[in-house]
Biopython code that builds the backbone (N, CA, C, O; Angstrom):
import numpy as np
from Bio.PDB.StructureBuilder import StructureBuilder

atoms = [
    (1, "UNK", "N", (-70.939, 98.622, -31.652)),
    (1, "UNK", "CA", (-71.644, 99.729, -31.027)),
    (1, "UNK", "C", (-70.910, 101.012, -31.427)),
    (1, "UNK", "O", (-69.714, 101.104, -31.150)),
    (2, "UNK", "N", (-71.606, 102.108, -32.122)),
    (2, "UNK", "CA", (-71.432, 103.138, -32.511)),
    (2, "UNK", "C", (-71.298, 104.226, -30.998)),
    (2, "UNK", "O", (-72.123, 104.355, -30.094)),
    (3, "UNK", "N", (-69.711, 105.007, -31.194)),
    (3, "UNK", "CA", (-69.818, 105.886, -30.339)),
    (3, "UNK", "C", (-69.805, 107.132, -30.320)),
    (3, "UNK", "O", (-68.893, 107.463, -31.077)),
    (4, "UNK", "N", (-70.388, 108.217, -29.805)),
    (4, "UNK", "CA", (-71.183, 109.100, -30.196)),
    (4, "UNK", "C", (-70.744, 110.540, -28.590)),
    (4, "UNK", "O", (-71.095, 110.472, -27.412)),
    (5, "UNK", "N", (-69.915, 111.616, -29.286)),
    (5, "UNK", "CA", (-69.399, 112.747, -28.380)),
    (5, "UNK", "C", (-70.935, 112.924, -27.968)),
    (5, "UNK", "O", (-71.869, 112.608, -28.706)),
    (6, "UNK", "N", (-71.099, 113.591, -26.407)),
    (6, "UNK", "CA", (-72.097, 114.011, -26.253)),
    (6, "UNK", "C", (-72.414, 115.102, -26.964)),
    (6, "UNK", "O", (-73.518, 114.815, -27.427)),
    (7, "UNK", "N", (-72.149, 116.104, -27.314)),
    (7, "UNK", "CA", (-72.010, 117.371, -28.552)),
    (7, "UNK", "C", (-72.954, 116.604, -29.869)),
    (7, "UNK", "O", (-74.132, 116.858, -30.120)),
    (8, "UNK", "N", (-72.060, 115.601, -30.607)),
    (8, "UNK", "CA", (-72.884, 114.797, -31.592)),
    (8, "UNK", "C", (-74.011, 114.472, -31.145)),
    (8, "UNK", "O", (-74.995, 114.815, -31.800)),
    (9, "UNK", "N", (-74.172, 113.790, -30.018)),
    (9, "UNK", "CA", (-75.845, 113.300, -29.756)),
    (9, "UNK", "C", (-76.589, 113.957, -29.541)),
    (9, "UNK", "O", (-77.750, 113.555, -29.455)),
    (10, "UNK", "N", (-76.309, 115.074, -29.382)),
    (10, "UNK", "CA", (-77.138, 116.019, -29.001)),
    (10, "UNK", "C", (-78.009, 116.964, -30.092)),
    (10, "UNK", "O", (-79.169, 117.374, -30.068)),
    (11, "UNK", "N", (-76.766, 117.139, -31.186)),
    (11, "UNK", "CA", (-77.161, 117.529, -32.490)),
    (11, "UNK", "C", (-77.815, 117.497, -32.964)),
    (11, "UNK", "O", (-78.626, 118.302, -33.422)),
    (12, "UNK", "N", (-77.439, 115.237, -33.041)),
    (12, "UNK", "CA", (-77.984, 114.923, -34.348)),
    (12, "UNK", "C", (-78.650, 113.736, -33.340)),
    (12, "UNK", "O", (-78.317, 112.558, -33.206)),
    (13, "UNK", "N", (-79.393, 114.275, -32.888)),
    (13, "UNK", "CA", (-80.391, 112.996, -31.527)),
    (13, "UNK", "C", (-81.557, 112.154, -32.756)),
    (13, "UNK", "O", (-82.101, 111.081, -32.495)),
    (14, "UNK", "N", (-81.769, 112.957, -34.149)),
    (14, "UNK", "CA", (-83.166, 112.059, -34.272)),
    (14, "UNK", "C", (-82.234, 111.018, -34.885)),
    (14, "UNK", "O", (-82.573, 109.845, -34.727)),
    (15, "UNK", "N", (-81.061, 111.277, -35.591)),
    (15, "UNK", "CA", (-80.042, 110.248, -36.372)),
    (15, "UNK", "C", (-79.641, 109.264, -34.927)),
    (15, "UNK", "O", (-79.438, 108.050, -34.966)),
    (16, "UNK", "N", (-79.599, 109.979, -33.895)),
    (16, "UNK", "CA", (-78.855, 108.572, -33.021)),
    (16, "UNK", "C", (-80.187, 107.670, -32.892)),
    (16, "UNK", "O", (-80.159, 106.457, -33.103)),
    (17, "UNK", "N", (-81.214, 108.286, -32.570)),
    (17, "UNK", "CA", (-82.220, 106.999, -32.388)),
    (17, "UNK", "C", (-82.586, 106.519, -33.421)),
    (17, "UNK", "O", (-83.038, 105.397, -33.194)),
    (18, "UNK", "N", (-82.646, 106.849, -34.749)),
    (18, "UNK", "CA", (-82.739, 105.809, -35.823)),
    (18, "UNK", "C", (-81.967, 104.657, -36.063)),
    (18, "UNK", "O", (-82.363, 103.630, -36.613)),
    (19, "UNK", "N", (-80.157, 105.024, -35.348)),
    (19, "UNK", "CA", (-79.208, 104.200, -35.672)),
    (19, "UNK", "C", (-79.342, 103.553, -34.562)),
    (19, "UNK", "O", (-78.566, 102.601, -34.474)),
    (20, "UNK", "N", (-80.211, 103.748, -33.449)),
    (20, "UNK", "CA", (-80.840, 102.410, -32.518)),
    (20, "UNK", "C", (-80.884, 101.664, -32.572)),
    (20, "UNK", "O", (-80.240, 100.627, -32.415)),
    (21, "UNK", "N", (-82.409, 102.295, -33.045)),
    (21, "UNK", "CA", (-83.112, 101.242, -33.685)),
    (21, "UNK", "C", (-82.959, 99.955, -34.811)),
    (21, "UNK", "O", (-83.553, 98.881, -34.908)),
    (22, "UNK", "N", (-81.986, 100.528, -35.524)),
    (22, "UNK", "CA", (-81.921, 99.902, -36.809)),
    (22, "UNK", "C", (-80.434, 99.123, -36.369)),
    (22, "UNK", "O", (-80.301, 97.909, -36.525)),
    (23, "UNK", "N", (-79.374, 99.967, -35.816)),
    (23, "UNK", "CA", (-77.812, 99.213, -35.745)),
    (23, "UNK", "C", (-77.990, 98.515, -34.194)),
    (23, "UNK", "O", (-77.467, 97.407, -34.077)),
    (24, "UNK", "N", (-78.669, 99.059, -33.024)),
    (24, "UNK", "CA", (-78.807, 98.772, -31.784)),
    (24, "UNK", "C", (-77.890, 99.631, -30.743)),
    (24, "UNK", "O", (-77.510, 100.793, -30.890)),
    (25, "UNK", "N", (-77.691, 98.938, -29.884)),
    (25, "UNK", "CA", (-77.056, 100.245, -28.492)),
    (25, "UNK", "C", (-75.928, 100.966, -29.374)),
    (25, "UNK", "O", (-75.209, 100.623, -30.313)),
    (26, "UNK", "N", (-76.134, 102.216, -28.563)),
    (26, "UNK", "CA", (-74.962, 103.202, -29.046)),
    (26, "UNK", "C", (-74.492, 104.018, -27.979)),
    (26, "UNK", "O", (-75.385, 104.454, -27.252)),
    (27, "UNK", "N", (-73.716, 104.231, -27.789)),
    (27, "UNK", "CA", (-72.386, 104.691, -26.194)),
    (27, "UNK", "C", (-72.520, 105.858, -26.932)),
    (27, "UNK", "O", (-72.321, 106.024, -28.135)),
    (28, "UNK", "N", (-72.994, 106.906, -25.808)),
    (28, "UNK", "CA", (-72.336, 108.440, -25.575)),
    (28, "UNK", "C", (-71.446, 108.580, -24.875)),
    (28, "UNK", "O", (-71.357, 107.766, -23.956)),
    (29, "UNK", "N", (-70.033, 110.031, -25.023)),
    (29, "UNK", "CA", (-69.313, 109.671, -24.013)),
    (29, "UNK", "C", (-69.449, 111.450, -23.983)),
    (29, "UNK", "O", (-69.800, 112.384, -24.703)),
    (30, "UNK", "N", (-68.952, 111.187, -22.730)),
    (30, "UNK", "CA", (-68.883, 113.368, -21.920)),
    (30, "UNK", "C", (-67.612, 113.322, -21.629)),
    (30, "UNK", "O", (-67.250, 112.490, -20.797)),
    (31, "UNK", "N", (-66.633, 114.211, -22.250)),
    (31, "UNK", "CA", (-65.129, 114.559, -21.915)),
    (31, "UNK", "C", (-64.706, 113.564, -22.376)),
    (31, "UNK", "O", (-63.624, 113.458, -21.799)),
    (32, "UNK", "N", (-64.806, 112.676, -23.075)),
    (32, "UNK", "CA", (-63.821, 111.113, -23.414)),
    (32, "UNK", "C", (-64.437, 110.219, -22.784)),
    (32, "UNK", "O", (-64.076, 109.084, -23.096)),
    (33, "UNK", "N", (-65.177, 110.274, -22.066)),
    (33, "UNK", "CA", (-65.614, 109.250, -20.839)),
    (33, "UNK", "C", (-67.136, 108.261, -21.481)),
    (33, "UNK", "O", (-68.167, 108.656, -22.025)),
    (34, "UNK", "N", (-66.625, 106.772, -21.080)),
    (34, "UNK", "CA", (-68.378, 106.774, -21.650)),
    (34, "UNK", "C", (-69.231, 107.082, -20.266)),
    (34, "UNK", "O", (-68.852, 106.827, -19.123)),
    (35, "UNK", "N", (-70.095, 107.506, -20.540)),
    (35, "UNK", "CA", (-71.675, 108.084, -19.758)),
    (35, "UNK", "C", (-72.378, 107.686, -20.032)),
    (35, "UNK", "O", (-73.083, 107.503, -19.039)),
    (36, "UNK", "N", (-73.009, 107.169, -21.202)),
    (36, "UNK", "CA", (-74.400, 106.267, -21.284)),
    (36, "UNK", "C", (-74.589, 105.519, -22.526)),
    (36, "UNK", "O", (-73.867, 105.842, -23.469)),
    (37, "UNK", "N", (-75.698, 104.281, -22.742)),
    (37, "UNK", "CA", (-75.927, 103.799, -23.650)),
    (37, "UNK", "C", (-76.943, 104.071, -23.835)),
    (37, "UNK", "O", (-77.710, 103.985, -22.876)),
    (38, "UNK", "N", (-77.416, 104.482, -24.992)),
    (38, "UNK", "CA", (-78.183, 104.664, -25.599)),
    (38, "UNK", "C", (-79.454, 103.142, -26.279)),
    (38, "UNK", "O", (-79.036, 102.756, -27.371)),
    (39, "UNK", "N", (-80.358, 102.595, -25.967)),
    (39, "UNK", "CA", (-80.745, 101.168, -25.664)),
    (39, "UNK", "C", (-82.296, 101.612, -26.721)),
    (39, "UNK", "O", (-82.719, 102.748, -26.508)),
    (40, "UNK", "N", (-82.971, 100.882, -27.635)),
    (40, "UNK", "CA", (-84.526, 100.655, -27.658)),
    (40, "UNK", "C", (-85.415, 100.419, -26.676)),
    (40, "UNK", "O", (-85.002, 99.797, -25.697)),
    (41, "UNK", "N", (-86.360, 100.713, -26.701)),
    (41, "UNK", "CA", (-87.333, 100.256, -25.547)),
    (41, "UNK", "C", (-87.499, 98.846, -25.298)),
    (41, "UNK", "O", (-87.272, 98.441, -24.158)),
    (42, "UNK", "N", (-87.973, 97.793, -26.466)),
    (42, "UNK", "CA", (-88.064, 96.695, -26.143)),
    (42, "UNK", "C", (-86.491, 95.965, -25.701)),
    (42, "UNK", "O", (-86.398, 94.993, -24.951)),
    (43, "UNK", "N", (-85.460, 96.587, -26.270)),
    (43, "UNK", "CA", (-84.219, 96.140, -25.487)),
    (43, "UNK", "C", (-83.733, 96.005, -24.036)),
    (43, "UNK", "O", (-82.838, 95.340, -23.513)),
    (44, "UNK", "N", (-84.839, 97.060, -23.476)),
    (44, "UNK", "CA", (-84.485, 97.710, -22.448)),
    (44, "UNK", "C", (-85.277, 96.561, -21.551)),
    (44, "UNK", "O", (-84.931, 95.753, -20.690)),
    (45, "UNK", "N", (-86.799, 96.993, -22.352)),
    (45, "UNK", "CA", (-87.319, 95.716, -21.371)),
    (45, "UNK", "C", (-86.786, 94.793, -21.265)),
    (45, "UNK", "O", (-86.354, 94.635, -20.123)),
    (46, "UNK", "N", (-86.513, 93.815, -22.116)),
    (46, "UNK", "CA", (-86.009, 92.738, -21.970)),
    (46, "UNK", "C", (-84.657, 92.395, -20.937)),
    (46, "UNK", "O", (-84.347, 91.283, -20.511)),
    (47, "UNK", "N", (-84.128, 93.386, -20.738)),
    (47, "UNK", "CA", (-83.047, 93.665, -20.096)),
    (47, "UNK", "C", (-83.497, 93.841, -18.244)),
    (47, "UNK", "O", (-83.241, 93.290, -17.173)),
    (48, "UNK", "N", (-84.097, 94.682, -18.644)),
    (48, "UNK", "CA", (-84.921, 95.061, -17.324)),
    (48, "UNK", "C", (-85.865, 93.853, -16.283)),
    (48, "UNK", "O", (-86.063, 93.764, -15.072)),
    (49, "UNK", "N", (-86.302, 93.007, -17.539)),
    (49, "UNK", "CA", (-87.583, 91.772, -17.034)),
    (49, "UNK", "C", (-88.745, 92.314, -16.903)),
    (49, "UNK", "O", (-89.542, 91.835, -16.097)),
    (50, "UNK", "N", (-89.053, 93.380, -17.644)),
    (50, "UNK", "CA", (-90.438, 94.192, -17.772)),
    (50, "UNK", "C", (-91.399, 93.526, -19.045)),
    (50, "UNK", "O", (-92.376, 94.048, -19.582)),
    (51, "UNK", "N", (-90.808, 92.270, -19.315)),
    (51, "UNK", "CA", (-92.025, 91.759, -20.437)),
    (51, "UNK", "C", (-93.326, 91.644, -20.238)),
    (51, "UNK", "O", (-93.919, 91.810, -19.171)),
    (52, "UNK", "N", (-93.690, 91.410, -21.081)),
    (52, "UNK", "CA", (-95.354, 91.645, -20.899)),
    (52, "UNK", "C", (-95.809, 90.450, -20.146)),
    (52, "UNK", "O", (-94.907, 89.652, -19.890)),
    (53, "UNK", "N", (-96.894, 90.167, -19.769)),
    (53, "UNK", "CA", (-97.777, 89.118, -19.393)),
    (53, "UNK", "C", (-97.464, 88.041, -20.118)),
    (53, "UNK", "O", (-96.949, 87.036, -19.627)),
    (54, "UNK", "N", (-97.696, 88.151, -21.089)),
    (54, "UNK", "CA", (-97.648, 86.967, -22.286)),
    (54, "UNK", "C", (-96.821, 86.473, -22.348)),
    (54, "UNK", "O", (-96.894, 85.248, -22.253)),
    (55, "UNK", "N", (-95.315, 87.207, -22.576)),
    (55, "UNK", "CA", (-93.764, 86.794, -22.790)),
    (55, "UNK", "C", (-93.779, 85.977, -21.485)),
    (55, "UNK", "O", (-93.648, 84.753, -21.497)),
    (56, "UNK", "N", (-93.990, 86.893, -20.048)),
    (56, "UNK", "CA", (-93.934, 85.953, -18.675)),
    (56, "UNK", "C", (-94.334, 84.595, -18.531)),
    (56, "UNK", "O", (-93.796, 83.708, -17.867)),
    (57, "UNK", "N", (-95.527, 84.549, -19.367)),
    (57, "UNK", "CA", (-96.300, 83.715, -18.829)),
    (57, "UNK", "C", (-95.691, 82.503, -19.774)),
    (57, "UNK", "O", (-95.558, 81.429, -19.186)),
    (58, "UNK", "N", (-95.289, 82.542, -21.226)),
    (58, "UNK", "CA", (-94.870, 81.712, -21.894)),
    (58, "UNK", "C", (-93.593, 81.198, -21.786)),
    (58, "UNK", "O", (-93.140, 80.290, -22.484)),
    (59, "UNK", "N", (-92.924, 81.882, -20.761)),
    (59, "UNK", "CA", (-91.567, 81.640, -20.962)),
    (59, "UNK", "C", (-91.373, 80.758, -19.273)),
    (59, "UNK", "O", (-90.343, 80.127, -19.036)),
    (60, "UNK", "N", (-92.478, 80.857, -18.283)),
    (60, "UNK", "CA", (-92.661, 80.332, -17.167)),
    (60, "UNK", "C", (-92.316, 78.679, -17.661)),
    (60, "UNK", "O", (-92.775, 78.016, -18.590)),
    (61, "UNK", "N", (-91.132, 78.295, -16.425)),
    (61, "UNK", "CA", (-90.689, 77.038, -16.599)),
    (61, "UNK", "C", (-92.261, 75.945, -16.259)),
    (61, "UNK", "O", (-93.073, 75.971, -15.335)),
    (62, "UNK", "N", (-92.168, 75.239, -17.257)),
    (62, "UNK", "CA", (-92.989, 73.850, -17.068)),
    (62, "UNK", "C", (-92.427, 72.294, -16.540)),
    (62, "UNK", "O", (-91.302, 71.799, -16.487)),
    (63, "UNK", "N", (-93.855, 71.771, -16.166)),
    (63, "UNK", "CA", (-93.750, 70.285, -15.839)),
    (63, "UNK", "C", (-93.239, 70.454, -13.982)),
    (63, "UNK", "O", (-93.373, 69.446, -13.288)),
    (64, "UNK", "N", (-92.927, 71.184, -13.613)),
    (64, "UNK", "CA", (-92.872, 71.342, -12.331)),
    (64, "UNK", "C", (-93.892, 71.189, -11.515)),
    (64, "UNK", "O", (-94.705, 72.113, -11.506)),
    (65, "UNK", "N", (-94.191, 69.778, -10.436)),
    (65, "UNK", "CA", (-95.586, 70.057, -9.861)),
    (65, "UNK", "C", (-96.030, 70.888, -8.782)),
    (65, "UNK", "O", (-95.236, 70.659, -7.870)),
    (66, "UNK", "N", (-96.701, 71.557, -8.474)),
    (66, "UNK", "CA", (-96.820, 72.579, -7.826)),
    (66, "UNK", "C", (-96.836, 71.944, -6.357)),
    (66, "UNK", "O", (-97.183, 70.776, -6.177)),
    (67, "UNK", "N", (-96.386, 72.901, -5.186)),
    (67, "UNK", "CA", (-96.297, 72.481, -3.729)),
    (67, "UNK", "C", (-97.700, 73.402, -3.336)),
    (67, "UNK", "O", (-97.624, 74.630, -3.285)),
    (68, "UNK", "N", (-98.825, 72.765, -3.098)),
    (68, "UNK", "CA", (-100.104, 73.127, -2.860)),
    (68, "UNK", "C", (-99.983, 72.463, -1.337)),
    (68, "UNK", "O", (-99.161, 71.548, -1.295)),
    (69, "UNK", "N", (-100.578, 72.725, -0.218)),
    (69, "UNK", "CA", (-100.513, 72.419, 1.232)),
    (69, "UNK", "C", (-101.650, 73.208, 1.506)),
    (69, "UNK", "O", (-101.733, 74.436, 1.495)),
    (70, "UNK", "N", (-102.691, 72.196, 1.802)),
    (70, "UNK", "CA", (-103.867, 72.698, 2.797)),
    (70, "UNK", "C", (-103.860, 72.309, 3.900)),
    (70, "UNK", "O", (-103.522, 71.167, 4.211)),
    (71, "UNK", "N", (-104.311, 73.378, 4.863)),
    (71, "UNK", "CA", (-104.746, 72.898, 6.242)),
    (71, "UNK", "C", (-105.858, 71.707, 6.500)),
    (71, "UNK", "O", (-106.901, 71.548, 5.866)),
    (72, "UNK", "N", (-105.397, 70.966, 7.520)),
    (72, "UNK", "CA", (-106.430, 69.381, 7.612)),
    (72, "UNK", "C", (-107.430, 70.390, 8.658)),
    (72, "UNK", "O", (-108.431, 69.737, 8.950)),
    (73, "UNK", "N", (-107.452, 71.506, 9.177)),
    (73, "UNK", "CA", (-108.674, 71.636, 10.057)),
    (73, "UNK", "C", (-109.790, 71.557, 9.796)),
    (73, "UNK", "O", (-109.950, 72.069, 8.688)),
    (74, "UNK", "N", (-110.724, 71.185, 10.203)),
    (74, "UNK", "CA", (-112.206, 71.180, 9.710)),
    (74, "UNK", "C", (-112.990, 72.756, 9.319)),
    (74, "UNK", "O", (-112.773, 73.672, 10.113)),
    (75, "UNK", "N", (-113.463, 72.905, 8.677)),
    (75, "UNK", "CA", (-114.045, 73.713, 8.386)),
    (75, "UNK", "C", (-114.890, 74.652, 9.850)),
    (75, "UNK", "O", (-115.769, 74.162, 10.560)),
    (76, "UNK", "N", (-114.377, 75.901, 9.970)),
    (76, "UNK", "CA", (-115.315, 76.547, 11.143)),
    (76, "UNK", "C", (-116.755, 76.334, 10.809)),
    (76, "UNK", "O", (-117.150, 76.327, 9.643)),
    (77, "UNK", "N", (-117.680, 76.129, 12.030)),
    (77, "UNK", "CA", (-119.563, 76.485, 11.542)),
    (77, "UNK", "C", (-119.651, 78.034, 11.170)),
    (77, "UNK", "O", (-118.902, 78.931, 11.556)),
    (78, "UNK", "N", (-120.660, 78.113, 10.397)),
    (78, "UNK", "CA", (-121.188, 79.243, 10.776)),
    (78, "UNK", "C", (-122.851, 79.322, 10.631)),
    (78, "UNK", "O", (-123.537, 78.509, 10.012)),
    (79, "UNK", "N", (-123.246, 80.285, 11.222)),
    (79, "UNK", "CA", (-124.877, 80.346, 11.887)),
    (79, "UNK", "C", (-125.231, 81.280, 10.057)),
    (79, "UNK", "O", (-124.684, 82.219, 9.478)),
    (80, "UNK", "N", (-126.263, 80.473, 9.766)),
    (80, "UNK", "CA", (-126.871, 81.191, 8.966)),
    (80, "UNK", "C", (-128.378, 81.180, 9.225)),
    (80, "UNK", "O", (-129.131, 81.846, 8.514)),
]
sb = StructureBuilder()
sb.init_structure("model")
sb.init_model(0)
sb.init_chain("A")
sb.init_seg("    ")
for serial, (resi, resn, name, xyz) in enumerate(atoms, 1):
    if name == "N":
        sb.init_residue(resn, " ", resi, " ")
    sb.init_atom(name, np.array(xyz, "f"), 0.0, 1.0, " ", f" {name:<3s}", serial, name[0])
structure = sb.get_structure()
């Protein structure tokens, strides 16, 4: 992970998000300090658990049988 004065990132911001994208996270630091990482979006999601539907749905554990529980009451009438 490439680290990056806040001064530099600020500069040269379209170069830090290319080297994102392409190298992955990159640490800014303010006064010496680190302050933030710099992340891709889909990194982020993934990080986050913001995947899509699809990813969710495919990655949902299988073979588990489901705990389904209906009520034995009889069905209420109703007047039609």
């Amino acid at each position: 992970m490439r680290t990056w004065p806040l001064q530099d990132a600020k500069s040269r911001f379209s170069e830090l998000v290319d080297r994102t994208l392409s190298e992955g996270p990159q640490l800014v630091t303010r006064r010496g300090a680190d302050a933030v990482v710099v992340l891709a979006a889909p990194e982020y999601r993934r990080l986050a658990g913001q995947d899509s539907l699809l990813s969710t749905l495919l990655h949902a554990p299988r073979g588990e049988p489901l705990d389904v529980e209906r009520p034995t009451d009889p069905i209420r009438p109703i007047e039609l």
